[in-house]
N, C-alpha and C positions, 0 to 999 in steps of 0.2 A: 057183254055184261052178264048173261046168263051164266055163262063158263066160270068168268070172274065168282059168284054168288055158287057155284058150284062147288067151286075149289073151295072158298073159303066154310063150305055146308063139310065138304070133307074132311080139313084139317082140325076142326070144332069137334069132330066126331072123332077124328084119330089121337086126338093129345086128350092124356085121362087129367080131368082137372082135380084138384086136389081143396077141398073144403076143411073149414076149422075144424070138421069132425072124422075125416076120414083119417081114422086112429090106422089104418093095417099100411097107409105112406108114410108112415113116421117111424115106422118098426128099424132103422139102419141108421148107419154113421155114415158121417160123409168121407172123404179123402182124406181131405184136413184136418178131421174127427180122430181117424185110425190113424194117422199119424203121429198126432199128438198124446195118443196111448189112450183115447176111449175106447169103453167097452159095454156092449150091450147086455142089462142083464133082463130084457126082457122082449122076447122076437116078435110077439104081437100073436103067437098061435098055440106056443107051451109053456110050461114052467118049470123049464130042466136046471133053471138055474137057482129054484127057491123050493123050500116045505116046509112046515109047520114046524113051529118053537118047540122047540122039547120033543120033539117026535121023526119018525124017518119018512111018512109021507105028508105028501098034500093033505089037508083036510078038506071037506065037503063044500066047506063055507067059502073057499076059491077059489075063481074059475078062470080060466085065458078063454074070453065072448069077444067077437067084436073086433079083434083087436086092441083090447084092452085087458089087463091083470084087475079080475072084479073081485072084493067080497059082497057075500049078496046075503043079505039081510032073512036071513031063512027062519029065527029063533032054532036054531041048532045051538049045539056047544060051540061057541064061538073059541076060534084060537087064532094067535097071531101069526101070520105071513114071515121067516125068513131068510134070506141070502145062506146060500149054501159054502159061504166062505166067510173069513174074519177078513176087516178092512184095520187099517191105523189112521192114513193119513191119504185127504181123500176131496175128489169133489163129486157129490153126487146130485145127477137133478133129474126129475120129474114131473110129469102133467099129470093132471087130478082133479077131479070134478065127484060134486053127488050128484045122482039121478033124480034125486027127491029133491024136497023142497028144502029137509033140515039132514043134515049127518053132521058128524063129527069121525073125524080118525087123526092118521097123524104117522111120521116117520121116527123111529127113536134108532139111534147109532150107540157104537161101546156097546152093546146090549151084550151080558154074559150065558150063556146057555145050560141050563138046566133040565134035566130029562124027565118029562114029563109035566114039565110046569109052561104052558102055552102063553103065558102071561110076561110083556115085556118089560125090562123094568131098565131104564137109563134117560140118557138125553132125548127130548122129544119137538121134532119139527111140529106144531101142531096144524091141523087142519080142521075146520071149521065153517060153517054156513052164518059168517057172523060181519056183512059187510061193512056194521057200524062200530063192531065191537074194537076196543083198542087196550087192551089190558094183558096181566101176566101168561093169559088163557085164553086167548084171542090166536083168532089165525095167524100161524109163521114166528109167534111165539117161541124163543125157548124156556117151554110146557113150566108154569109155576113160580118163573124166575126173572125173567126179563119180556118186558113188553115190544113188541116191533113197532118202531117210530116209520112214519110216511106211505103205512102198507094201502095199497091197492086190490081188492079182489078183481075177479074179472064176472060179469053177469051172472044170475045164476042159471046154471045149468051147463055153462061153457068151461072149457077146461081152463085151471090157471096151470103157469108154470113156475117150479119154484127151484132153486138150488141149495146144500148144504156144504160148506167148507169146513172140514176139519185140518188146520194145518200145527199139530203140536198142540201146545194149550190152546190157538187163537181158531177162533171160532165164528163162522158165517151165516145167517140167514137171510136168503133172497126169495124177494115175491114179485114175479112179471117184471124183471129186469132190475127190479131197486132191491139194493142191498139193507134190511130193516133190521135186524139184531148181530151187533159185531161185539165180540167177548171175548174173555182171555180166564182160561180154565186155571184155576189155582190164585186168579187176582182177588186184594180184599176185597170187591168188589162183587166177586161171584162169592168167594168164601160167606159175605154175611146176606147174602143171597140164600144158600144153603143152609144155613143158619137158624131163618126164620120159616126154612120151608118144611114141607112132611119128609122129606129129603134128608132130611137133618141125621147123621149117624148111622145111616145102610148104607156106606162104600159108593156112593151116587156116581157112577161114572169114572171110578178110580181105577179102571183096566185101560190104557190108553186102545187097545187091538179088541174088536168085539165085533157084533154081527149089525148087518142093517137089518131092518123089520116093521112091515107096514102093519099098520096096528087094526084090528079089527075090533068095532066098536058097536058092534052090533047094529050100524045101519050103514045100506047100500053106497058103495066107494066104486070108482073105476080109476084106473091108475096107468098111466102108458108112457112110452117111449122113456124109459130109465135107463138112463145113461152114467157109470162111472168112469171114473181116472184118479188111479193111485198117483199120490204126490210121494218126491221124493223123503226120507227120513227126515226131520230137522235137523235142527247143531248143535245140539248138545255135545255131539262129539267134538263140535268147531271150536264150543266155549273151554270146553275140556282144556284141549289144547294150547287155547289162549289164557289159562290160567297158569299150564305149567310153564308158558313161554314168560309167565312174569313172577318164576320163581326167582329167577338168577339172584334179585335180591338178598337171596336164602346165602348165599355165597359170602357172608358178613365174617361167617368163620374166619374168612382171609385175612379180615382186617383184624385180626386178633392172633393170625397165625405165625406173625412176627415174635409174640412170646416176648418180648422185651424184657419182660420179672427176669427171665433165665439167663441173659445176657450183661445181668447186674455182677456176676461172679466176675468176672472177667475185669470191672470197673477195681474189684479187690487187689489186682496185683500188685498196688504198694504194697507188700509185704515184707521187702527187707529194711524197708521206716532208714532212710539214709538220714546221717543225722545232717542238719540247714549250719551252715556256719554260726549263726547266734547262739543255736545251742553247742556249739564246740567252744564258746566264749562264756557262756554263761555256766559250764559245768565242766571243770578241769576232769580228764580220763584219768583212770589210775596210772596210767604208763606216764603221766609226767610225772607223779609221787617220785616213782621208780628209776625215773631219769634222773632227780633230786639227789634221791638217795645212794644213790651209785656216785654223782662223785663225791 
C-alpha cells in the first residue's frame, strides 16, 4: 500500500499539469494544427513576428511577460501592436483577458499601414470588460456596426477565447465557441450599416489584403496563444468562368448568319419572263401579221 501511495506521490509529481492560466503550454500547434496549415504568430517569449504600426520597432508599451503578448498600461505614447505581414483571407484566433477590473482593446484586420501614424484604422473585433453589455460596441462586436447576438464572456479575470473569419466578403466573429456576428462585406446590409456610421466615406476596409493589429487602448491587455491559417483565394475567378461559360448564347450571330435578304437574288431568275399560253392567245406576235402578209 505504501509503494502503491508512493508511486502514485511520484507520477503527481512527474506529469506537469497544466491550469487555465499557464499561458507558456499553450505557446504550440498541435499535429493536426500544422497540418491543416496553422501558424503561430506568437511563441509565448518574443515578438519576432509583430512591431509597431507605422514604425520598424516594438514600442515600449508591449511586452512578451508571462507568457503572454501584454500591453501595459504605462500612460506612455501609446501605439498599436502589428503583424509583420499582410493577410486576405484568413482564420484568426486568440485568448485575451484584462488584468484589471475594466479595459477595453480590440483586433482590427485590412488595417492599411501608414508610416508613422500608430493609430489603426479598419474592421475591429472588439474587446471589452462589458459582461452585460450587448450593442454595436460591446465585446466581439463588429466595432460600430453590428451587435453579437448570444455572446458569452468568460469570468473576469479569466482568459476568453475568441476567433475572426475573413473568407472574401463573408465575415465571422466567434466568442468561447459561439459564432455571434456573421456578415457579408459589400451586402446592403453592411452597406447602410456604413452609412450611418463615423465610417461613412474613409475607404472603411475597402483593401481586401491588410495587417492584423492589437489595438492598444491605453489600459492593461494580455493576449496569447494566436493562432492563424490562411484560406484559400475565393471564386471569383470560379464565377468569372462560369459567366463566360454562359456566353455561348452570344453565338445568335448564327442564327442571322444565314443572310437569307442575299439569297433573294437568286429567287429573280425568271428573267427570260417565257410567255404562258394565254398570253400567246390573247396578243397575236407580229410574225403571224407577217405570215399573212406573205401569202
Amino acid at each position: 500500500m505504501q509503494r502503491y501511495f508512493f508511486a502514485l506521490t511520484l507520477l503527481a509529481f512527474s506529469c506537469p499539469t497544466i491550469t487555465a492560466d499557464d499561458s507558456s503550454a499553450r505557446q504550440s500547434l498541435t499535429k493536426e494544427e500544422a497540418a491543416a496549415g496553422w501558424k503561430l504568430l506568437f511563441d509565448g517569449e518574443s515578438l519576432k513576428h509583430w512591431r509597431g504600426l507605422g514604425m520598424d520597432e516594438v514600442p515600449d508599451c508591449w511586452v512578451a511577460q508571462e507568457g503572454c503578448l501584454k500591453c501595459v498600461a504605462s500612460g506612455k505614447k501609446r501605439n498599436d501592436l502589428t503583424t509583420d505581414q499582410e493577410f486576405e483571407n484568413f482564420e484568426f484566433t486568440f485568448e485575451w483577458r484584462f488584468p484589471n477590473s475594466k479595459g477595453n482593446s480590440g483586433v482590427k484586420y485590412r488595417v492599411q499601414e501608414t508610416k508613422g501614424n500608430g493609430y489603426a484604422f479598419g474592421p475591429e473585433y472588439q474587446c471589452l470588460t462589458d459582461s452585460k453589455g450587448n450593442d454595436k460596441f460591446s465585446t466581439a462586436s463588429l466595432y460600430g456596426l453590428f451587435a453579437p447576438e448570444g455572446k458569452e464572456l468568460a469570468p473576469a479575470g479569466e482568459f476568453n477565447q475568441s476567433k475572426i473569419v475573413v473568407d472574401g466578403n463573408h465575415w465571422e466573429h466567434w466568442l468561447n465557441g459561439r459564432k455571434v456576428v456573421e456578415v457579408e462585406f459589400g451586402s446592403e446590409a453592411m452597406n447602410a450599416a456604413v452609412e450611418k456610421s463615423k465610417f461613412r466615406g474613409k475607404g472603411w476596409a475597402e483593401h481586401p489584403r491588410g495587417r492584423l493589429v492589437l489595438q492598444n487602448h491605453n489600459t492593461g491587455v494580455d493576449f496569447r496563444n494566436l493562432k492563424i491559417r490562411e484560406l484559400p483565394a475565393t471564386k471569383p475567378a470560379v464565377k468569372e468562368a462560369k459567366a463566360d461559360e454562359e456566353k455561348p448564347p452570344k453565338a445568335e450571330p448564327k442564327k442571322a448568319g444565314p443572310k437569307k435578304p442575299k439569297s433573294k437574288p437568286k429567287s429573280k431568275k425568271p428573267e427570260p419572263q417565257q410567255p404562258t399560253p394565254a398570253d400567246e392567245k390573247a396578243t397575236p406576235s407580229p410574225t403571224d401579221d407577217s405570215v399573212k402578209k406573205s401569202e
